[in-house]
C-alpha positions in Angstrom: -16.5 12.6 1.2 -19.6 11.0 1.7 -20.1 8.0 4.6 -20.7 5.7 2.2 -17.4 6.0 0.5 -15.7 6.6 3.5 -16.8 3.1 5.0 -14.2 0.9 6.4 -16.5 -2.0 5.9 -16.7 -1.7 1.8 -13.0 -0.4 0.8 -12.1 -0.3 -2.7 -10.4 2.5 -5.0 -6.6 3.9 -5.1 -4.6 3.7 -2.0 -1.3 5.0 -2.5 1.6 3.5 -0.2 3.1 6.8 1.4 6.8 7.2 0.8 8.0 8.4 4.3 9.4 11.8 4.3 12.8 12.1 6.2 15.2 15.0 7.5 18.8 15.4 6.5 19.3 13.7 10.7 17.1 10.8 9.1 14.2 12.5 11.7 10.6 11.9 10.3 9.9 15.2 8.4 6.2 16.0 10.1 5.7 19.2 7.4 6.3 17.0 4.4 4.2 14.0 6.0 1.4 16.2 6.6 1.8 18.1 2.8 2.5 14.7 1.5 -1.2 13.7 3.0 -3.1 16.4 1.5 -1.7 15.8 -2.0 -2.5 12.4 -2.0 -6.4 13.6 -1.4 -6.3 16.3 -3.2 -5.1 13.8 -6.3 -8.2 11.7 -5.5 -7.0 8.9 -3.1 -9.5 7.1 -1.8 -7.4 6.0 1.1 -4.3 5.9 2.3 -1.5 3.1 3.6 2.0 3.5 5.7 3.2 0.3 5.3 6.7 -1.6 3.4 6.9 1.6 1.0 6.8 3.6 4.4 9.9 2.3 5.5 7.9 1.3 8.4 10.4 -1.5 9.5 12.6 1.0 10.1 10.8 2.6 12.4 10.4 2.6 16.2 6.7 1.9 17.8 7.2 5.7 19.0 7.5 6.8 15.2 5.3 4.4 14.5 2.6 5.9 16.9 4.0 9.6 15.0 3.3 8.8 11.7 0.0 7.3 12.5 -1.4 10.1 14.6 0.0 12.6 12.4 -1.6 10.9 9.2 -4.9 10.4 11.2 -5.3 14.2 12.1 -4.7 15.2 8.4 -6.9 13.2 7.1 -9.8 14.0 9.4 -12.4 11.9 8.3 -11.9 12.4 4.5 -10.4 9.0 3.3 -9.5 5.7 4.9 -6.4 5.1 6.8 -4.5 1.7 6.9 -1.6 0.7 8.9 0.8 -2.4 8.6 0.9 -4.3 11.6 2.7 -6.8 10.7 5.0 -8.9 13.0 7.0 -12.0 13.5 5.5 -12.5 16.9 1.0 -12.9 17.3 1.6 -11.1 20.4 3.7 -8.3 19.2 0.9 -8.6 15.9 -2.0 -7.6 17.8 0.1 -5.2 20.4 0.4 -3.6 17.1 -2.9 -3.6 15.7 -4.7 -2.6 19.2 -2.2 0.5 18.9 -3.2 1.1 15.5 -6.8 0.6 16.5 -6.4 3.1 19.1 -4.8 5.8 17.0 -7.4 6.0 14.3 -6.7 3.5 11.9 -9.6 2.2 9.9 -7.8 -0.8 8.5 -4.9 -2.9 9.6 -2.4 -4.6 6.9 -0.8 -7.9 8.1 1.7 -9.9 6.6 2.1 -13.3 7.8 5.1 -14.7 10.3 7.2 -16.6 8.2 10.9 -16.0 9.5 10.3 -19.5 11.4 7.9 -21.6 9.1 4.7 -22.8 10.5 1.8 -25.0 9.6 -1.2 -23.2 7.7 -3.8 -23.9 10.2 -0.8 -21.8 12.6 -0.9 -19.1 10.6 -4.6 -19.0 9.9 -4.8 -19.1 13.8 -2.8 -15.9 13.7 -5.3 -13.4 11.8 -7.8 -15.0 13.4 -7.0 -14.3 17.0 -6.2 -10.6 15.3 -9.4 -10.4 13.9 -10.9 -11.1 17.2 -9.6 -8.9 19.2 -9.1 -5.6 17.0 -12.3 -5.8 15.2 -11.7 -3.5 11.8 -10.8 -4.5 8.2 -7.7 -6.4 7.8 -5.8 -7.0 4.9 -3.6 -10.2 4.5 -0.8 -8.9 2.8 0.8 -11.7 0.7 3.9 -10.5 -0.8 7.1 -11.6 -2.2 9.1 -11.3 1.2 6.3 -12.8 2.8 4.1 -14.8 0.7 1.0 -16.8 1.6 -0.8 -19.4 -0.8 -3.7 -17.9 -1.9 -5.7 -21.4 -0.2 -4.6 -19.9 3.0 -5.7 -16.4 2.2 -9.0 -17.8 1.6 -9.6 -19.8 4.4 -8.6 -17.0 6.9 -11.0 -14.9 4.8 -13.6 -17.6 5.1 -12.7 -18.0 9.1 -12.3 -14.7 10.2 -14.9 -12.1 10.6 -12.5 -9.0 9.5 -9.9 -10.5 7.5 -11.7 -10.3 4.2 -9.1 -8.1 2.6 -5.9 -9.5 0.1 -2.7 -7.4 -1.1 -1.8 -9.5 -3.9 1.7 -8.6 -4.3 3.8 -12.1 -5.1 4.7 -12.1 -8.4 3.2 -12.9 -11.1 0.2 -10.7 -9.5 -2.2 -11.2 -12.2 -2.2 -14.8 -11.7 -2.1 -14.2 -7.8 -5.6 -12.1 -8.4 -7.6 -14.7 -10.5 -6.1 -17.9 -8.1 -7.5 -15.8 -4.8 -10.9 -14.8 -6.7 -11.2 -18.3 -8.4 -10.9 -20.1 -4.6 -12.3 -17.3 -3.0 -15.2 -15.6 -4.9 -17.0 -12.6 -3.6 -15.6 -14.2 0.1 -12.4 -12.2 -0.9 -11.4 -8.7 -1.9 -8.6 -8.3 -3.6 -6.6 -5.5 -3.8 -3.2 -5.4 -6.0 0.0 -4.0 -5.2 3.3 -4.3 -6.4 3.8 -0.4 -7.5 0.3 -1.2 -9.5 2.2 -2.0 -12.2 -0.7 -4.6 -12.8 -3.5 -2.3 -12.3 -6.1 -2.3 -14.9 -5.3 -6.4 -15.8 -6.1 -7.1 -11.7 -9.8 -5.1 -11.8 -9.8 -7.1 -15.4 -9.7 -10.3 -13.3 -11.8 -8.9 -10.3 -9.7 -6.8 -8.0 -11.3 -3.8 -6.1 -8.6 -1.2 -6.2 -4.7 -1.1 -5.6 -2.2 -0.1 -3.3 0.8 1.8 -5.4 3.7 3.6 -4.6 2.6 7.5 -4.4 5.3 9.9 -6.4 2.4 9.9 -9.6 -0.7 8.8 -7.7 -3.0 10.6 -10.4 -2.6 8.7 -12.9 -3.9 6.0 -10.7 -7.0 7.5 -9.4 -7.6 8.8 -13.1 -7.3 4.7 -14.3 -9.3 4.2 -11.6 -12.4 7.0 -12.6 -12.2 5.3 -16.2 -13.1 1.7 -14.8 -15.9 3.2 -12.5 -17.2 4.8 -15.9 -17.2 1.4 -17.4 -14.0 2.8 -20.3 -11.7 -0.3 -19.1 -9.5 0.5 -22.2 -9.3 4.0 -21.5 -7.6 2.9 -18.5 -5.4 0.4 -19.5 -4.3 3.1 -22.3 -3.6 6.0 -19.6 -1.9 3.4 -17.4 0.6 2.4 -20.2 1.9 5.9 -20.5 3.7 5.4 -17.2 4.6 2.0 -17.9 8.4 2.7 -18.7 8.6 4.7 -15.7 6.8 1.7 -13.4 9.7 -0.4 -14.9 12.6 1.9 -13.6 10.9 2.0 -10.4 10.3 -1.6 -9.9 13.8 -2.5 -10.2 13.8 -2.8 -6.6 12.3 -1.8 -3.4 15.5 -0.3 -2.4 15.5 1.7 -5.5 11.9 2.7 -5.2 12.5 4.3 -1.9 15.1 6.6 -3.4 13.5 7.2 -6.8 10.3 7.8 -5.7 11.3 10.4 -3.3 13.2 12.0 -5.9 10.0 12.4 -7.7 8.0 14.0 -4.9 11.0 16.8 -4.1 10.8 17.8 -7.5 7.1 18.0 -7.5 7.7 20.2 -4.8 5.8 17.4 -2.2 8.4 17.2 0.3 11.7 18.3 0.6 14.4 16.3 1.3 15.0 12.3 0.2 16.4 11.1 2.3 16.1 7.5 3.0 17.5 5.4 6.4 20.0 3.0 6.9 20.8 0.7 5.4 20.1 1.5 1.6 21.7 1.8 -1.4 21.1 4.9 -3.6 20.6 4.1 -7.3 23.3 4.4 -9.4 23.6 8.2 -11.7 22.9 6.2 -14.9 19.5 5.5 -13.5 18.6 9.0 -12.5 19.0 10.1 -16.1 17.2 7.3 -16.7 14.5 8.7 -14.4 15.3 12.4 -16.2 14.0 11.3 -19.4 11.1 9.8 -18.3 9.7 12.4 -16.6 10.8 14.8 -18.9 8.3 12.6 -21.3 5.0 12.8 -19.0 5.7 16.4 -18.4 4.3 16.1 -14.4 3.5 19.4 -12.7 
């Protein structure tokens, strides 16, 4: 990969959310994490997250550190790494992000505190003093467990040296795109998320990539190779064949955990799917469900 499109200071592209592999004692599965890595650049990722999707709040900050260093010396240089950060706490925020920082990341991903509400000009006070201290990309994650007006987003972008990054993942995410690029302009860039079940109506409105789930990543990068070609309906038209399969999956994060897992064992991408406490695996209904799906895009 070239340093051009390796630069942390111009990100745009696919960057699947990795789906964290786990043992049968709920252990971090290193093997699978690592083979799980190299398929997502070998698919044509042009970066790569651990974050929500990661099951990263289920994590300690030793796995944390694991994942991260593990991911990092994968990757070796080839595509962009970006960890969540996030935290309830400014403090424990940037403890974070200095960690992450230290271990390789080239992007942090941030979600606002919001357990105990706080004024705006708070919370724009939080990235900031982030931003400040860590000194790489940030993205302001705005999603629906977390949201953050998109006026806010753009006046942290517009106050902040490094936070010039948005994960627009509240629903209705189209809308959330063209509300951050109407207030924001060129000032912000805007990523999707949400599983990408948006995808080509967000670049439609002025995103610069997305943040998926991973299990069928290249139909993704492929979407994304028809927009750089300028063929915008080529990639809404390969994007809607997985559209009833996006729908199973959204049903819940929960369910995506499990589901998307599922997907990745029998791609022979990890090995077990197991996900950690507490969850809730999806009913049997729903894997035949999933069955006949994939039996429909015929995935290697």
């Amino acid at each position: 990969m070239s340093d051009q499109s390796k630069s942390s200071s111009n990100l745009s592209g696919v960057y699947p959310i990795l789906y964290m592999p786990f043992d049968k004692k709920s252990q971090i599965d290193i093997d699978d994490l690592r083979r799980l890595t190299e398929f997502m650049i070998e698919s044509g990722a042009d970066g790569l997250g651990i974050a929500m999707g990661s099951e990263i709040f289920k994590m300690s900050e030793a796995e944390r550190d694991l994942v991260l260093k593990t991911v990092v010396d994968q990757v070796n240089g080839r595509v962009n790494v970006v960890m969540h950060t996030g935290a309830q706490g400014t403090k424990l925020a940037l403890s974070y992000s200095m960690q992450a920082k230290e271990l390789g990341a080239d992007a942090l991903m941030v979600t606002p505190p919001t357990m105990i509400p706080v004024p705006n000009e708070i919370t724009v006070k939080h990235y900031r003093e982030i931003s400040e201290n860590v000194q790489i990309p940030i993205f302001i994650q705005d999603i629906w467990t977390s949201p953050i007006p998109p006026s806010v987003v753009v006046e942290i972008v517009k106050t902040t040296e490094y936070a010039k990054y948005a994960k627009a993942e509240t629903p209705p995410t189209v809308m959330r795109t063209s509300e951050l690029k109407k207030l924001g302009g060129s000032d912000v860039i805007v990523f999707g998320g949400f599983w990408g079940l948006n995808f080509v109506a967000e670049l439609n409105r002025g995103s610069a990539g997305t943040m998926p789930g991973c299990a069928i990543i290249e139909f993704y990068t492929k979407a994304w190779k028809y927009w750089k070609m300028q063929k915008p309906e080529e990639a809404m038209l390969h994007m809607r064949k997985i559209a009833p399969l996006l729908s199973l999956l959204t049903r819940s994060l929960d369910v995506s955990f499990h589901l998307d897992k599922e997907i990745l064992r029998r791609r022979g991408i990890i090995n077990s799917v197991n996900v950690r406490m507490p969850t809730s695996k999806p009913d049997e209904i729903t894997y035949r469900e999933l069955d006949v799906l994939l039996d429909s895009l015929e995935l290697p």
